[in-house]
Structures are given as structure tokens and as C-alpha cells.
Backbone of each chain as ProteinMPNN parsed JSONL, in Angstrom:
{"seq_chain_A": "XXXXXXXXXXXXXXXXXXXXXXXXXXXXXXXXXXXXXXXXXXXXXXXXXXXXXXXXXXXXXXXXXXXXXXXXXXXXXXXXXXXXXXXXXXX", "coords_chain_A": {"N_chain_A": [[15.225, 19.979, -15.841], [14.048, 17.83, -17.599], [14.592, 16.143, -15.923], [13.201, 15.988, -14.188], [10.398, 16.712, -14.734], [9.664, 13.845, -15.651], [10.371, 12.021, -13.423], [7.705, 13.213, -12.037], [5.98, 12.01, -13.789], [6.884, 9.222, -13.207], [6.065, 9.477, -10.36], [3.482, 9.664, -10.205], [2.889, 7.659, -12.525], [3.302, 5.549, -10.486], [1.91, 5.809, -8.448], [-0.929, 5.603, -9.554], [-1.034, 2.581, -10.29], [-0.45, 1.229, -7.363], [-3.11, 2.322, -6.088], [-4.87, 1.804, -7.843], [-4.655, -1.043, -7.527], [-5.714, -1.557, -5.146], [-7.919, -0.73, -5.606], [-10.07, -3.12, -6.98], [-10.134, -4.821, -4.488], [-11.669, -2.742, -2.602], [-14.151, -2.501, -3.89], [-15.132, -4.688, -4.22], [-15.436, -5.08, -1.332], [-17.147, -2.887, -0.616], [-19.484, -3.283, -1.777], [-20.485, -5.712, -1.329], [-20.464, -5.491, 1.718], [-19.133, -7.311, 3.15], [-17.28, -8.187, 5.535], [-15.812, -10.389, 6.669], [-13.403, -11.379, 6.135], [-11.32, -9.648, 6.563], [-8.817, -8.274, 8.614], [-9.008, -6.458, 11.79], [-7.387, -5.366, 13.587], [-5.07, -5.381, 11.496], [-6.163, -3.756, 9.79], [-6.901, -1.232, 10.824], [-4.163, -0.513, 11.568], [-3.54, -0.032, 8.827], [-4.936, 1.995, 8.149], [-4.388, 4.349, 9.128], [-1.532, 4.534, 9.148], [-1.772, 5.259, 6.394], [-3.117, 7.427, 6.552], [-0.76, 8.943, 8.109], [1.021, 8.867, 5.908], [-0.094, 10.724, 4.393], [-0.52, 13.335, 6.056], [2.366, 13.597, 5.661], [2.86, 13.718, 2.915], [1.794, 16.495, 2.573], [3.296, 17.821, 4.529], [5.735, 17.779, 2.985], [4.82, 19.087, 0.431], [4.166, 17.437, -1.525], [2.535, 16.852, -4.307], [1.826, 14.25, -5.57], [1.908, 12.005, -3.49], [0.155, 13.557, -1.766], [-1.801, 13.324, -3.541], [-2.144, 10.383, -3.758], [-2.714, 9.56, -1.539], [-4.251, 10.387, 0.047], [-7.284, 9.385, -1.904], [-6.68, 6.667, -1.331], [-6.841, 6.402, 1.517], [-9.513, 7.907, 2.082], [-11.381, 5.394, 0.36], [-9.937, 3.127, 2.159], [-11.141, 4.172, 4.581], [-13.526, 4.073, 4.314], [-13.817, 0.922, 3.894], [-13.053, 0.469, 6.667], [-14.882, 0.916, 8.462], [-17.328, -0.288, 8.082], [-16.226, -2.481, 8.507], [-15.952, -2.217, 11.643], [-18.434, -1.542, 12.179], [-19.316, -4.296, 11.892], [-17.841, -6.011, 13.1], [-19.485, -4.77, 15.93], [-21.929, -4.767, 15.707], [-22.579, -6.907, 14.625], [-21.967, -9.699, 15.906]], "CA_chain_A": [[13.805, 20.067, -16.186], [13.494, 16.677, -17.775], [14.627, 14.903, -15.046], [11.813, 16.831, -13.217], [9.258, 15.759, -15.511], [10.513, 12.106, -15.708], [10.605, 11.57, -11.637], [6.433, 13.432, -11.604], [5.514, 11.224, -13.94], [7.198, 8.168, -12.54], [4.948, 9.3, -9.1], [2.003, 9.493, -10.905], [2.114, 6.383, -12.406], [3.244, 4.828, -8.661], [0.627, 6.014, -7.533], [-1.668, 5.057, -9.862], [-0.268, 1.64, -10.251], [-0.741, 1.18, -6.151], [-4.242, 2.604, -6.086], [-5.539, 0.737, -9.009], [-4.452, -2.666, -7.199], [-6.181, -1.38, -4.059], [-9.347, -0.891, -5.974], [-10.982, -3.672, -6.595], [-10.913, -5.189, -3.166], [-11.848, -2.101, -1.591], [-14.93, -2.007, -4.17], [-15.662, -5.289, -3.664], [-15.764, -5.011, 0.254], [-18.033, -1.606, -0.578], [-20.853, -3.608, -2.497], [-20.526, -6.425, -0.18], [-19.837, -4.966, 2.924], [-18.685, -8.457, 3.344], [-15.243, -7.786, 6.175], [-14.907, -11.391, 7.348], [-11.958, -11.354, 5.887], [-9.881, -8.494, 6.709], [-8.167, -8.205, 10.113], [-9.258, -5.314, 12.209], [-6.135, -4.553, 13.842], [-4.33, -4.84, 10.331], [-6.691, -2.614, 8.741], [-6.521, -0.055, 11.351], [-2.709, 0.082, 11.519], [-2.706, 0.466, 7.285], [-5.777, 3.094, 7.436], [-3.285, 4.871, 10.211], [-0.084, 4.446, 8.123], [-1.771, 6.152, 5.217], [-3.082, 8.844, 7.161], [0.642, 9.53, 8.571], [1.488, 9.352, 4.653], [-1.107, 12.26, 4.046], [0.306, 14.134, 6.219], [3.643, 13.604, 5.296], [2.825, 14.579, 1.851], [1.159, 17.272, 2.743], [4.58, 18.125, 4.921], [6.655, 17.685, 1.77], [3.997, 19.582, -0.362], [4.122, 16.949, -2.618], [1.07, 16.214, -4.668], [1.735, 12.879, -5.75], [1.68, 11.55, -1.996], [-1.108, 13.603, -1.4], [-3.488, 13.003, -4.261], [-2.295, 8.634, -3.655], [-2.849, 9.12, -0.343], [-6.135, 10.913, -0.096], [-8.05, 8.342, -2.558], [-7.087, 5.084, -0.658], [-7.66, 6.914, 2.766], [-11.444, 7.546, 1.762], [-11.56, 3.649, 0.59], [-9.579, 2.313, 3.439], [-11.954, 4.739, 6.089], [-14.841, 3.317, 4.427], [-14.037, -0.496, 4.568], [-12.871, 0.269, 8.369], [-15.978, 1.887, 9.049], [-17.916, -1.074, 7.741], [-15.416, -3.366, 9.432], [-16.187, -1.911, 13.217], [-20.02, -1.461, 12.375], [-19.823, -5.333, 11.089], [-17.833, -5.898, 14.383], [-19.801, -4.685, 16.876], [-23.187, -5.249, 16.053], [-23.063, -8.572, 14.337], [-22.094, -11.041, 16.966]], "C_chain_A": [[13.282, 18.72, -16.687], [13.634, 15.545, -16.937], [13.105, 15.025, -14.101], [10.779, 16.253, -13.616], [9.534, 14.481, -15.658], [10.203, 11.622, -14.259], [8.952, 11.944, -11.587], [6.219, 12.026, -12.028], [5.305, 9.746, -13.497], [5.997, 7.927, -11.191], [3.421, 9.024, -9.672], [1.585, 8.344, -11.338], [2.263, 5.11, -11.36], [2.017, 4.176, -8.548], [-0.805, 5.247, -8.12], [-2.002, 3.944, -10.127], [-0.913, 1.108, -8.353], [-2.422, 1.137, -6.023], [-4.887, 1.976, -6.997], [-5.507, -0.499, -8.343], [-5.345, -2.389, -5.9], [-7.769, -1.557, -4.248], [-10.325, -1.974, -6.395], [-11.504, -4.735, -5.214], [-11.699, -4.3, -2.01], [-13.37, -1.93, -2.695], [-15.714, -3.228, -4.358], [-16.491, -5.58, -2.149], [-17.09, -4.06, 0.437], [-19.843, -2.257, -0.969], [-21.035, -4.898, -1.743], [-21.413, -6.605, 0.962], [-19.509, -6.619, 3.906], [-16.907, -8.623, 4.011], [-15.005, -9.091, 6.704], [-13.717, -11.711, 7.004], [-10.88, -10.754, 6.417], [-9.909, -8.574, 8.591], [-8.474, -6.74, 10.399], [-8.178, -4.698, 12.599], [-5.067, -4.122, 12.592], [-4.805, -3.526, 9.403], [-6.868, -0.988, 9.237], [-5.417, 0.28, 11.502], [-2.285, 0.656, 9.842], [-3.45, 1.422, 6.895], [-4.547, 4.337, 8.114], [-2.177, 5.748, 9.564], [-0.773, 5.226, 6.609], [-2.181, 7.792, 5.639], [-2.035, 10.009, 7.034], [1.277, 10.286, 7.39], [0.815, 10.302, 3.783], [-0.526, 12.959, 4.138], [1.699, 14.415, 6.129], [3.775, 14.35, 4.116], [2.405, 15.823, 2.001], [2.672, 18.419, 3.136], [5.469, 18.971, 3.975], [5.771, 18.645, 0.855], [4.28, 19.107, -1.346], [2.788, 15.961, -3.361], [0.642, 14.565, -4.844], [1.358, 12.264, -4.371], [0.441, 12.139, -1.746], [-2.266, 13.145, -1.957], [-3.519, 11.314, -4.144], [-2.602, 8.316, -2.368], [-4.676, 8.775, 0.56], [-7.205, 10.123, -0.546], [-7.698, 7.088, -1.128], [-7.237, 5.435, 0.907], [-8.777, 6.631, 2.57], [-11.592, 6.181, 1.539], [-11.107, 3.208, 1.845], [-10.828, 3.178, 4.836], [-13.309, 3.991, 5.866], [-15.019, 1.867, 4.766], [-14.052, -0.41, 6.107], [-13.925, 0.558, 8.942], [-16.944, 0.586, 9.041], [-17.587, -2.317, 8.65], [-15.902, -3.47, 10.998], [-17.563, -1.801, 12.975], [-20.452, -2.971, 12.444], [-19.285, -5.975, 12.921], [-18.325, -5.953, 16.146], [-22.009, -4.947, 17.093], [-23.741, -6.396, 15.118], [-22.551, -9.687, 14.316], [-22.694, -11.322, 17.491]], "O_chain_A": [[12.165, 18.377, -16.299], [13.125, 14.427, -17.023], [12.313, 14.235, -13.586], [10.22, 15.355, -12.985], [9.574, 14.804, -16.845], [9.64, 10.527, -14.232], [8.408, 10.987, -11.036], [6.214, 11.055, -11.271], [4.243, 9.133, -13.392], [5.322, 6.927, -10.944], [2.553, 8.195, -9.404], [0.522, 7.812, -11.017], [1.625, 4.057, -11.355], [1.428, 3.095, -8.534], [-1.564, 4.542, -7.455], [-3.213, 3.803, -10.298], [-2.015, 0.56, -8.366], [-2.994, 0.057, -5.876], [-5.858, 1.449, -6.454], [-6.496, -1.184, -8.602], [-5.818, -3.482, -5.587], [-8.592, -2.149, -3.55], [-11.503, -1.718, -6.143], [-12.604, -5.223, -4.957], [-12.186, -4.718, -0.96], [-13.965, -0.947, -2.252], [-16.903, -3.079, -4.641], [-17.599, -6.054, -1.899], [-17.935, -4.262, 1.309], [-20.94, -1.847, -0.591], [-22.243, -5.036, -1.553], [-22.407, -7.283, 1.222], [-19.693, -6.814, 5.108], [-15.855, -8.95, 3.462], [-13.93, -9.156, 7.301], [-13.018, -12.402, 7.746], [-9.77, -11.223, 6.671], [-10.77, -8.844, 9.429], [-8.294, -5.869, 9.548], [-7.875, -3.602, 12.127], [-4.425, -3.074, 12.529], [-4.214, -2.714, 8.692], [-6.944, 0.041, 8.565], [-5.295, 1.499, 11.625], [-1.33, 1.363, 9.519], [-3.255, 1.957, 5.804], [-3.962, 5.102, 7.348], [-1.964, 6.956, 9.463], [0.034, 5.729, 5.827], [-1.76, 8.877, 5.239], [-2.03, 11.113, 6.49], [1.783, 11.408, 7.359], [1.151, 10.591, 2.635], [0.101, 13.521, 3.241], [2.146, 15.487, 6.538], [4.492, 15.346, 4.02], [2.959, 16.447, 1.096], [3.06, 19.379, 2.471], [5.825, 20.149, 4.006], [6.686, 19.242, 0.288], [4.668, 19.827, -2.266], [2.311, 14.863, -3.072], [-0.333, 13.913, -4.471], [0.151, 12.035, -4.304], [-0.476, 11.36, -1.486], [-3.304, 12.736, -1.436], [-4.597, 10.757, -4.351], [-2.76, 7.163, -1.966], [-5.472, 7.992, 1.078], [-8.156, 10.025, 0.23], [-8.456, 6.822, -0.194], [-7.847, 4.582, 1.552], [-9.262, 5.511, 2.73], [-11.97, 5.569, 2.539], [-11.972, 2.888, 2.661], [-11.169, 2.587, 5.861], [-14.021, 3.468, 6.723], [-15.876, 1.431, 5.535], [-14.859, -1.049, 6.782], [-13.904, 0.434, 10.166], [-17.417, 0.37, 10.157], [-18.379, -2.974, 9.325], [-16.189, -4.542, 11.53], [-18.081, -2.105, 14.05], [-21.572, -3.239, 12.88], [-20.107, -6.297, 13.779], [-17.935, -6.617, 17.107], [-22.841, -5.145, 17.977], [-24.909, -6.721, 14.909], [-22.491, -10.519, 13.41], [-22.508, -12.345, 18.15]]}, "seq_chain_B": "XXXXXXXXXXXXXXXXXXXXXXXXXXXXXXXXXXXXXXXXXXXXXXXXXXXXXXXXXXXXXXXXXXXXXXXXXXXXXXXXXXXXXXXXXXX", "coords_chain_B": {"N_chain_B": [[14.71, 23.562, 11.022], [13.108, 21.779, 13.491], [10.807, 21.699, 12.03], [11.322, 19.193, 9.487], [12.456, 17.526, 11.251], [10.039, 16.527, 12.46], [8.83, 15.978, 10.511], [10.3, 14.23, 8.92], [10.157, 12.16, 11.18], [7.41, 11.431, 10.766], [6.757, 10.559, 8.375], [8.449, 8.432, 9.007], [7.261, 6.791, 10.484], [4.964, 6.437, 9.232], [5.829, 4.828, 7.015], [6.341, 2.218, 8.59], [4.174, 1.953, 9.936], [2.329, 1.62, 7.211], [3.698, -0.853, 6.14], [4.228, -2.635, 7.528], [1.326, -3.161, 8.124], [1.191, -4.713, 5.687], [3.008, -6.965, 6.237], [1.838, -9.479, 7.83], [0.172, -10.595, 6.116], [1.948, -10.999, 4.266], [3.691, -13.019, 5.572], [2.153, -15.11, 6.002], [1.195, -16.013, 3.377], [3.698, -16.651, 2.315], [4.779, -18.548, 4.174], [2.746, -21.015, 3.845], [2.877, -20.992, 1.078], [0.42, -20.63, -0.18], [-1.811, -19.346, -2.387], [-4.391, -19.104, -3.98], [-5.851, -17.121, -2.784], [-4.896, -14.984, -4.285], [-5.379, -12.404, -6.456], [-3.659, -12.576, -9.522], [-3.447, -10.879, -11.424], [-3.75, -8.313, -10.436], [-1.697, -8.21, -8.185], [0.367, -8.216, -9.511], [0.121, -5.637, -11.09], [0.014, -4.332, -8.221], [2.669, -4.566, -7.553], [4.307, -3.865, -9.568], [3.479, -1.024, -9.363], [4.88, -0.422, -6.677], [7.312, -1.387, -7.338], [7.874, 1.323, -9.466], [7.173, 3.376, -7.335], [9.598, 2.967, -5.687], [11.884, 3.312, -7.365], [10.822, 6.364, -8.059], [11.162, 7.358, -5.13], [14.237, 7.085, -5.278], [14.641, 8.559, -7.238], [13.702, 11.449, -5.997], [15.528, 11.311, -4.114], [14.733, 10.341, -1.472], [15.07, 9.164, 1.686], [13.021, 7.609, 2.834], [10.684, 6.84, 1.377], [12.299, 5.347, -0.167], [13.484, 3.164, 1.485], [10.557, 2.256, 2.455], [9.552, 1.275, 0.216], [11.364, -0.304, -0.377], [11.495, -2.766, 1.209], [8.72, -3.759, 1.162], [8.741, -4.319, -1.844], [9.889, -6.283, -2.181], [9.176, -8.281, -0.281], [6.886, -8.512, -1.758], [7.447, -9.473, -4.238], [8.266, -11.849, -3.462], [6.001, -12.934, -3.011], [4.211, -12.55, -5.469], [6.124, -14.689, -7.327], [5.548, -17.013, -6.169], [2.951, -17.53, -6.586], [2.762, -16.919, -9.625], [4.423, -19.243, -10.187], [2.335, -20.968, -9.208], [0.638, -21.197, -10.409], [1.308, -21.503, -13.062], [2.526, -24.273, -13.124], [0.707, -25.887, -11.144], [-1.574, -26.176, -12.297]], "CA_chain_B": [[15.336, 22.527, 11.365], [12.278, 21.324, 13.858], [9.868, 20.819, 10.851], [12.553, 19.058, 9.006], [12.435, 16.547, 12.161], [8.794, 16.351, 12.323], [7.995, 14.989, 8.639], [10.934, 12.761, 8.549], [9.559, 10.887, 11.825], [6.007, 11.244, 10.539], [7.502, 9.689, 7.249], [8.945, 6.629, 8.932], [6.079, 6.218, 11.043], [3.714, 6.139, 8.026], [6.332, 4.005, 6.372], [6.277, 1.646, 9.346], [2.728, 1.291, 9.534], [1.837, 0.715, 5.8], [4.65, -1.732, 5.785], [3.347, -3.29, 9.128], [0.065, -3.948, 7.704], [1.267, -5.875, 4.775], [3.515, -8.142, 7.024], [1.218, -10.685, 8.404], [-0.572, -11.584, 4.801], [3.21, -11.818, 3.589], [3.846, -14.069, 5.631], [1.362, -16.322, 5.928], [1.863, -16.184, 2.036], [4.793, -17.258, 2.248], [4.57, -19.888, 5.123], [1.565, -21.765, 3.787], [2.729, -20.46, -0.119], [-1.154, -20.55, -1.037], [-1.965, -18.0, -3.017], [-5.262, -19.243, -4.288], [-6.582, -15.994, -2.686], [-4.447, -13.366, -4.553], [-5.632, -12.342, -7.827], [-2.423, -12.877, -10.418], [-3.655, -9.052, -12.041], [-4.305, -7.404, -9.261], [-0.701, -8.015, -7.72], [1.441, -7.831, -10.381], [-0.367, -4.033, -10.567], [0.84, -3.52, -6.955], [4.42, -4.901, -7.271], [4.953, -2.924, -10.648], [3.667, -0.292, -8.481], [5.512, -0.625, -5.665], [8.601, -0.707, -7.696], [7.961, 2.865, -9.733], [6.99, 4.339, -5.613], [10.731, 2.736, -4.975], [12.569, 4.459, -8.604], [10.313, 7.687, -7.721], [12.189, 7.86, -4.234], [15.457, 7.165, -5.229], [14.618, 10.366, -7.691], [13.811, 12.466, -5.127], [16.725, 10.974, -2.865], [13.937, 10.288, -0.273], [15.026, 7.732, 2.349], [12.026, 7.041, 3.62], [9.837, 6.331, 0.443], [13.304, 4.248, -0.607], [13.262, 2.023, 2.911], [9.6, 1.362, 2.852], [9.214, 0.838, -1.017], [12.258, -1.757, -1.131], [10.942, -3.926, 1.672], [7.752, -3.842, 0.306], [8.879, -4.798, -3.091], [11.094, -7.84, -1.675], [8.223, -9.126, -0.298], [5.941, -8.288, -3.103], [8.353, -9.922, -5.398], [8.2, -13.13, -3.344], [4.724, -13.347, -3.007], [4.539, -12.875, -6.764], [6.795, -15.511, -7.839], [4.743, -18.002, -5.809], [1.195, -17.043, -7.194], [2.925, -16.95, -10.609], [4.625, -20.639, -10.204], [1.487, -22.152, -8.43], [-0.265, -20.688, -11.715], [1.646, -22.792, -14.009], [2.671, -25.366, -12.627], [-0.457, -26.264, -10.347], [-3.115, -26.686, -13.237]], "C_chain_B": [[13.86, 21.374, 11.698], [11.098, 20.569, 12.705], [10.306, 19.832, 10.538], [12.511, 17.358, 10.123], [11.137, 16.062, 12.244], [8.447, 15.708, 11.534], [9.001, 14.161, 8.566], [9.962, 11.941, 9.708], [8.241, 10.489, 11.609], [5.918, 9.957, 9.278], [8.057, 7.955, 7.754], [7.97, 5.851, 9.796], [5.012, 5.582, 10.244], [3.843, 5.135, 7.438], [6.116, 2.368, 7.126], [4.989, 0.892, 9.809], [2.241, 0.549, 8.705], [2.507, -0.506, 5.624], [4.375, -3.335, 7.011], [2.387, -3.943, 8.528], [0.405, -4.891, 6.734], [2.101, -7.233, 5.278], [3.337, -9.359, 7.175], [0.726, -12.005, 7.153], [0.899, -11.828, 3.967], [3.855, -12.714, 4.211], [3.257, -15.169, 6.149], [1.02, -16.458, 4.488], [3.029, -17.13, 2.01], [5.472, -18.462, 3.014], [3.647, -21.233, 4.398], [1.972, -21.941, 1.848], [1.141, -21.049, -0.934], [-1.526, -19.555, -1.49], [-3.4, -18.466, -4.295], [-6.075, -18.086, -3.874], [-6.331, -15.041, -3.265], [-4.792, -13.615, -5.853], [-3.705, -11.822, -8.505], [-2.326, -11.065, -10.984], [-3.129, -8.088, -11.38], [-2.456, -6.984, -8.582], [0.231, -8.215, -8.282], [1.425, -6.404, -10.686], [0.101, -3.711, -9.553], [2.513, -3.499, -6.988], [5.347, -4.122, -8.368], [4.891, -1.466, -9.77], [4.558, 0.406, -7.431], [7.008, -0.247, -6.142], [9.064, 0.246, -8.736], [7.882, 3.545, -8.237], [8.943, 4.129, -5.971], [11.808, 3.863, -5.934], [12.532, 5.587, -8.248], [11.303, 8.48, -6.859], [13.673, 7.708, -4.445], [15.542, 8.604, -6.198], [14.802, 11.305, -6.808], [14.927, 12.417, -4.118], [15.618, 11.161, -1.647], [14.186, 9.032, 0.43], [13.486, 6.871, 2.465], [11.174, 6.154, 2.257], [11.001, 5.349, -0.245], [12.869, 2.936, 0.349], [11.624, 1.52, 2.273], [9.045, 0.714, 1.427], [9.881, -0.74, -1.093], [11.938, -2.785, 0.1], [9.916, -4.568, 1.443], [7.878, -4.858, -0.898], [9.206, -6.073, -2.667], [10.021, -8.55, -1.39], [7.218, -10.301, -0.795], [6.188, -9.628, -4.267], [8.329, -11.372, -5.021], [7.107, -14.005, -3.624], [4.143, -13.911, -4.588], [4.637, -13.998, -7.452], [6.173, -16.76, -7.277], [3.692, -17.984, -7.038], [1.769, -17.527, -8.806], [3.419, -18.857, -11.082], [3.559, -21.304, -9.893], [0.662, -21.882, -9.318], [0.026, -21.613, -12.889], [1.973, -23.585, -13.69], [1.452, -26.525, -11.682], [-2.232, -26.391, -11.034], [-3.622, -27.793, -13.526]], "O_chain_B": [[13.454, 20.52, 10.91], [10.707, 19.407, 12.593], [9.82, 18.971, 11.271], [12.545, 16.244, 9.6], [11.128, 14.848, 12.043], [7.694, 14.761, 11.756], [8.662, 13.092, 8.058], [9.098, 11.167, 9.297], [7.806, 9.439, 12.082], [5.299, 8.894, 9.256], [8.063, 6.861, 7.19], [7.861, 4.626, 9.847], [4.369, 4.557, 10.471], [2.912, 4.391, 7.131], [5.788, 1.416, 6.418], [4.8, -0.31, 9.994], [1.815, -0.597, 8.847], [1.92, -1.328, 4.919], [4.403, -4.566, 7.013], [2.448, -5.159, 8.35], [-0.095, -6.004, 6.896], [1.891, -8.351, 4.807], [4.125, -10.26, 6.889], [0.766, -13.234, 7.083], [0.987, -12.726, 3.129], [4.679, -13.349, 3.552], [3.869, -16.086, 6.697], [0.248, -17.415, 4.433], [3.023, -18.304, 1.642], [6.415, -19.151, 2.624], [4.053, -22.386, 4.542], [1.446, -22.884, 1.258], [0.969, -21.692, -1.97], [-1.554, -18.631, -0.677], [-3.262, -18.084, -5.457], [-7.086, -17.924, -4.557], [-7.078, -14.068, -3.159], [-4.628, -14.698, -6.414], [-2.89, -11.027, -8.038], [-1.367, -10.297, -10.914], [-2.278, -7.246, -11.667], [-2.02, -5.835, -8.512], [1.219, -8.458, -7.589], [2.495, -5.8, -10.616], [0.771, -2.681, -9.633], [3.311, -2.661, -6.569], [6.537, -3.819, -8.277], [5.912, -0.835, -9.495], [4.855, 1.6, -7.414], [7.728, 0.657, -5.72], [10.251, 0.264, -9.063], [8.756, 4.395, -8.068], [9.546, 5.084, -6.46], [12.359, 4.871, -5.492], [13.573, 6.203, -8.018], [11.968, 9.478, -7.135], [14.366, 8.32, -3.632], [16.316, 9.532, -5.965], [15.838, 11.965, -6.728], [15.203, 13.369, -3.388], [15.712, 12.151, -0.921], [13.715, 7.967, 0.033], [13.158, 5.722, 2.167], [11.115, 4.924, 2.255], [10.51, 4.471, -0.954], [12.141, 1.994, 0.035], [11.549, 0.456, 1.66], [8.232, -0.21, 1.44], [9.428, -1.803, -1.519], [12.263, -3.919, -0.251], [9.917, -5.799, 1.455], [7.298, -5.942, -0.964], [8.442, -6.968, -3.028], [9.759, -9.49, -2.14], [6.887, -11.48, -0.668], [5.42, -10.389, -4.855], [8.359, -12.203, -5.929], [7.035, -15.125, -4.13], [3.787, -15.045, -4.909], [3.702, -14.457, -8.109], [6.296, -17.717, -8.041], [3.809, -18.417, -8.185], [1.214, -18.531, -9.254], [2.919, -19.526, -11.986], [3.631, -22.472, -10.274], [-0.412, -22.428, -9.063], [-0.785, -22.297, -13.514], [1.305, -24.293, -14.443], [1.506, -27.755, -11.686], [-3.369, -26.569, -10.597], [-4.668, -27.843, -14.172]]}, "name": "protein", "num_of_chains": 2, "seq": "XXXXXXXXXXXXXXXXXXXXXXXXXXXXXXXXXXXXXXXXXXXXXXXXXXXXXXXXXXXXXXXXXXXXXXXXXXXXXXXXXXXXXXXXXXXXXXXXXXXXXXXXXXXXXXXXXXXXXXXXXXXXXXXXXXXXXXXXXXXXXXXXXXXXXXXXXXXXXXXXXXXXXXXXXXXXXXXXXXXXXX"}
């Protein structure tokens, strides 16, 4: 039981740890919408790759994965979204 | 069984991806070691990160979140140690 509790917490603060470092470039990019930076193909293979790790958690029915996954999905869909709008109609 | 097969390859796919995307900026990090773009905060937050994800999975005995944490980290850890030297030393 305490290893149990010991190993959540550990995910939890992963996760939160991960997602915290994610956040302010993804809330910079948001108030921006400034993507000359980011690589399109990179940012669609790591919106992708978190997806996969959605559903993986999801798989596993393990919350941690889902609730770290879920957050930087929504950020990462929105920069990408911004990314391909920025893309295609301003060249 | 089939499930079981399903979420591991979804798992190393996901792993493979996320790990993918960080690739390119590690090593052109590490080619160029300029790190005038990475905030010092920001990615010492991911790499602490990165290595509770890696602890987490060796809790759970999860390959997958092991594999893609500890290449990650290695990286992480290089990138790091630049940013952190070109911090003091480069003033």
C-alpha cells in the first residue's frame, strides 16, 4: 500500500514536472501565435506521439498518463493548429 | 493476450514518436552547443521531470515508459549540462 502511494505520487509529480516545462512555450506560442520557430513535421510527429500516449494510458487505465497526456495534447493541437493555419495562408 | 499486444506496440510507438520529436533540437543542441535559446528554468523542470516519468516506470516495471524516459533523460541531461556551463562560464 505504501509503495502504491509512493509510485502515484511519483506520476503525479512526473507529470506535473513535464507539463509545467511544456507550459510556457506552448502559452507563449498561444498569445503570439508566433510558429516561426517550431518545425511542422516535428510538431506533428510529438502531437502524434502524445496522442498514441493517450491512448496507451487510456489502455493501461492509468490516470496519470491520461490526465499528462490529455493537457499537453489540447496545447500541442492548438499550437499545431496555429502552425498549419500560419503555414498555409501566410506565404 | 491480443490487447496485451496492442497497448504494448501502441506504447512503443508513442514512445518512439515523443522521443523522435525531441531528437533533432537535441542534437543540434548538442552539435552547435548553443543554448542561448533554452530557458535554464524551464529545462531543468523537464529533466527533473523526465527523471521522476523514468523512477515512476521502473515502479510500475513498465518497459516502455523505462526505454523512452532513459533516453530522454540522457539527452536531457546533456543538453542541461551545456546550458548550465555556458551559464557560468560564458558571462
Amino acid at each position: 500500500m505504501f509503495e502504491i502511494i509512493n509510485s502515484e505520487l511519483l506520476g503525479y509529480v512526473a507529470a506535473t514536472l513535464t507539463t509545467a516545462s511544456f507550459l510556457p512555450q506552448a502559452i507563449l506560442t498561444l498569445r503570439t501565435r508566433d510558429t516561426d520557430g517550431l518545425s511542422l513535421t516535428m510538431y506533428s510527429v510529438f502531437t502524434l506521439g502524445v496522442l498514441c500516449w493517450l491512448i496507451y494510458g487510456i489502455c493501461l487505465a492509468n490516470n496519470i498518463i491520461i490526465y499528462a497526456n490529455a493537457i499537453t495534447l489540447f496545447l500541442a493541437t492548438l499550437i499545431l493548429s496555429f502552425k498549419i493555419y500560419n503555414t498555409i495562408f501566410k506565404k
